[in-house]
C-alpha positions as CSV (number, residue, x, y, z in Angstrom):
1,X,118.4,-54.7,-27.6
2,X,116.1,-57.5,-27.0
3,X,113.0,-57.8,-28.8
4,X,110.9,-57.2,-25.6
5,X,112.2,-53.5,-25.6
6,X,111.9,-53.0,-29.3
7,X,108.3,-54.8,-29.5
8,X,107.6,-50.9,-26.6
9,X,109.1,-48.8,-28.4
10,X,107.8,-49.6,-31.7
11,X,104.4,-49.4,-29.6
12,X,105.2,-46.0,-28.7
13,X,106.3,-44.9,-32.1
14,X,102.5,-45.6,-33.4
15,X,101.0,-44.3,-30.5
16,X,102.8,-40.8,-30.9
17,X,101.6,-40.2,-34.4
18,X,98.3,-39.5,-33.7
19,X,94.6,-40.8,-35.3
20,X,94.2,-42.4,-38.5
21,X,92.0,-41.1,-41.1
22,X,89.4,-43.4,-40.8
23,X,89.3,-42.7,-37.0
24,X,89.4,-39.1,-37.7
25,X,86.4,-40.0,-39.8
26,X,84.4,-41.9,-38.3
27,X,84.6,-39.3,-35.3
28,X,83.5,-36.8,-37.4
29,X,80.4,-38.6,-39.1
30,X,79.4,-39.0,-35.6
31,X,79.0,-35.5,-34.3
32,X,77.5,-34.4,-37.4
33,X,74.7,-37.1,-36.8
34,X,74.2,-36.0,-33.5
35,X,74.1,-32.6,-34.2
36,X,71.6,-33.4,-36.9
37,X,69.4,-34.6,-34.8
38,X,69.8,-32.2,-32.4
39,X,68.5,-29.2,-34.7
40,X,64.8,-30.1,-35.0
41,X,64.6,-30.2,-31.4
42,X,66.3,-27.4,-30.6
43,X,63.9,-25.4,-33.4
44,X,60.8,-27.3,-31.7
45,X,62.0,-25.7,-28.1
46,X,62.4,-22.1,-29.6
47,X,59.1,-22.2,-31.2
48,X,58.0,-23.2,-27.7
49,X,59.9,-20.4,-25.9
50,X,58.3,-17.7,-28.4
51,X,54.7,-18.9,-27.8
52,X,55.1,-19.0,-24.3
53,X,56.4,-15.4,-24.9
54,X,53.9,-13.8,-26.6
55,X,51.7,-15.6,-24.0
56,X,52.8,-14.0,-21.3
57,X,53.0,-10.2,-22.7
58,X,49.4,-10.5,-23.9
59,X,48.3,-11.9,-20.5
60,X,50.5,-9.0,-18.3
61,X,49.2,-6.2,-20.8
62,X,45.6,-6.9,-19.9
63,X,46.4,-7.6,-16.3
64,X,48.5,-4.2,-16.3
65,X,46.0,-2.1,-18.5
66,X,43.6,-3.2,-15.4
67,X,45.4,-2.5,-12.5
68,X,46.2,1.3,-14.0
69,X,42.5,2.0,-14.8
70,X,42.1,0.6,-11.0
71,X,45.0,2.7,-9.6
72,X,44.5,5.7,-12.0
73,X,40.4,5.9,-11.4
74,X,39.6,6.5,-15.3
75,X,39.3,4.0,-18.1
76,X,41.5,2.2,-20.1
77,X,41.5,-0.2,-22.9
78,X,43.4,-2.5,-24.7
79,X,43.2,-2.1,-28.6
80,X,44.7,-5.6,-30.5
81,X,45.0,-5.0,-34.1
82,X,45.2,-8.7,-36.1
83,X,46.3,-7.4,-38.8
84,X,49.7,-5.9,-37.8
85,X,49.8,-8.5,-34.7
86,X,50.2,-5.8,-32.2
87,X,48.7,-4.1,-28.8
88,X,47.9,-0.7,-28.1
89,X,47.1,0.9,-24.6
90,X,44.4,3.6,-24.6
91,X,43.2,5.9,-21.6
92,X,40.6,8.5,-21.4
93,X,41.3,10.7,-18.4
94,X,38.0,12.2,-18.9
95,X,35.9,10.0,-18.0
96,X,34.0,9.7,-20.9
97,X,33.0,6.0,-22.6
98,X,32.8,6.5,-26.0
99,X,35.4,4.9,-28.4
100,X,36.4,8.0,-29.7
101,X,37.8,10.1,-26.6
102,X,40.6,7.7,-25.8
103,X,44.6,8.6,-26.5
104,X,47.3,6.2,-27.1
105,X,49.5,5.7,-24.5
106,X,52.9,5.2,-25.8
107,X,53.0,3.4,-28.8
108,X,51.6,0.2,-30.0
109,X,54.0,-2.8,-29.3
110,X,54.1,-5.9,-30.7
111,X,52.9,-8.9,-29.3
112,X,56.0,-11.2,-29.4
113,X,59.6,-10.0,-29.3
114,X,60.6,-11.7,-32.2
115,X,60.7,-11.1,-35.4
116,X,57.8,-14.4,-35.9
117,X,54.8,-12.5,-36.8
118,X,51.9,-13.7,-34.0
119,X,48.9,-14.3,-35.9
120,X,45.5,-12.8,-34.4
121,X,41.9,-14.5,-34.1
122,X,40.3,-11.3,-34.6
123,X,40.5,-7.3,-33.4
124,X,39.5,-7.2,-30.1
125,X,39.3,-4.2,-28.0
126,X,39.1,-4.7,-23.8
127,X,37.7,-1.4,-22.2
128,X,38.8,-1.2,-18.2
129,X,36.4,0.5,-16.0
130,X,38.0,2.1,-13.1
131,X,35.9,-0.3,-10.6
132,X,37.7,-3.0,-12.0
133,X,34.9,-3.9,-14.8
134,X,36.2,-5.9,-18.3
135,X,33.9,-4.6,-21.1
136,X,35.1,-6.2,-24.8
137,X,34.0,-3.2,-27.3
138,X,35.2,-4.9,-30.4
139,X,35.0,-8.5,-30.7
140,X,34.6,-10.9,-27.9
141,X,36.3,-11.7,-24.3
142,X,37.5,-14.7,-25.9
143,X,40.2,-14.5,-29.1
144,X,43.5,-16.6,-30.1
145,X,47.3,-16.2,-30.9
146,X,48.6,-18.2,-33.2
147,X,52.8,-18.6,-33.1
148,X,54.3,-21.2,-35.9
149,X,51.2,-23.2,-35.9
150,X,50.9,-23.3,-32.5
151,X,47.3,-21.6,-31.3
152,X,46.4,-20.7,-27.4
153,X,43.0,-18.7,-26.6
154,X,42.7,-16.3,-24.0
155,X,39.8,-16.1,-21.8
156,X,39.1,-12.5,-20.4
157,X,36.4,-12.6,-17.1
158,X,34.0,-9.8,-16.3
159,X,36.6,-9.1,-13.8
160,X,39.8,-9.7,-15.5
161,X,40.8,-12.8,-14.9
162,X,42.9,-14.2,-18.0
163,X,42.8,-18.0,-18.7
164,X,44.8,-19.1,-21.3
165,X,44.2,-22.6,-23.3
């Protein structure tokens, strides 16, 4: 055989037995940096996602609430409880518009679907008139949400118009 021939197939030889250990390493050291920093940002994104969440359900159960009291012609409200971080929809088919003759509808849900606790500026209650009317009973048009340090305030108009900051 002439050494040309034997110079391939020692070549060949190496090349079938794989990656050394330092390759094998080295490789390996390498996706768990990237995957370490990979992690923070993928947290940072879910914690986004949540907020944006919770955002959304507070802002379509007030628009909702509105439209049945609207649709339904009798009031509605809203009851958010800070403490326990949820919503509870009220009605009062009779017309009447003291605090005390509304009835749960459903249960009260909480307001992320998470297990993250959302944390409340205060109780706030938003009575619906049937015209359309926002009326705050308890606390103010204006509270927050706060998600894993991450706040956003809602804005409720006379009307119902829901800004969120």
């Amino acid at each position: 055989m002439s050494q040309f021939s034997q110079g391939r197939i020692a070549r060949r030889r190496r090349a079938a037995r794989g990656f050394s250990m330092i390759e094998a390493l080295v490789t390996v050291a390498i996706i768990m940096i990237l995957t370490a920093a990979a992690v923070p940002i993928i947290r940072s994104s879910v914690r986004v996602y949540q907020l944006r969440s919770a955002v959304a359900g507070v802002r379509s159960l007030i628009q909702s609430t509105r439209y049945r009291a609207i649709s339904d012609g009798y009031p509605y409200q809203v009851v958010f409880n800070a403490a326990a971080g949820t919503a509870q929809v009220q009605n009062n088919p009779n017309f009447t518009l003291t605090p005390t003759t509304f009835t749960n509808v459903g249960s009260a849900v909480p307001l992320t679907g998470s297990s993250v606790q959302v944390t409340m500026s205060a109780d706030t209650t938003l009575q619906f008139r049937p015209g359309g009317l926002v009326v705050p009973t308890v606390g103010t048009n204006t509270f927050s949400i706060t998600l894993l340090g991450s706040t956003k305030t809602f804005t409720v108009s006379t009307y119902g118009n829901v800004n969120v900051q």
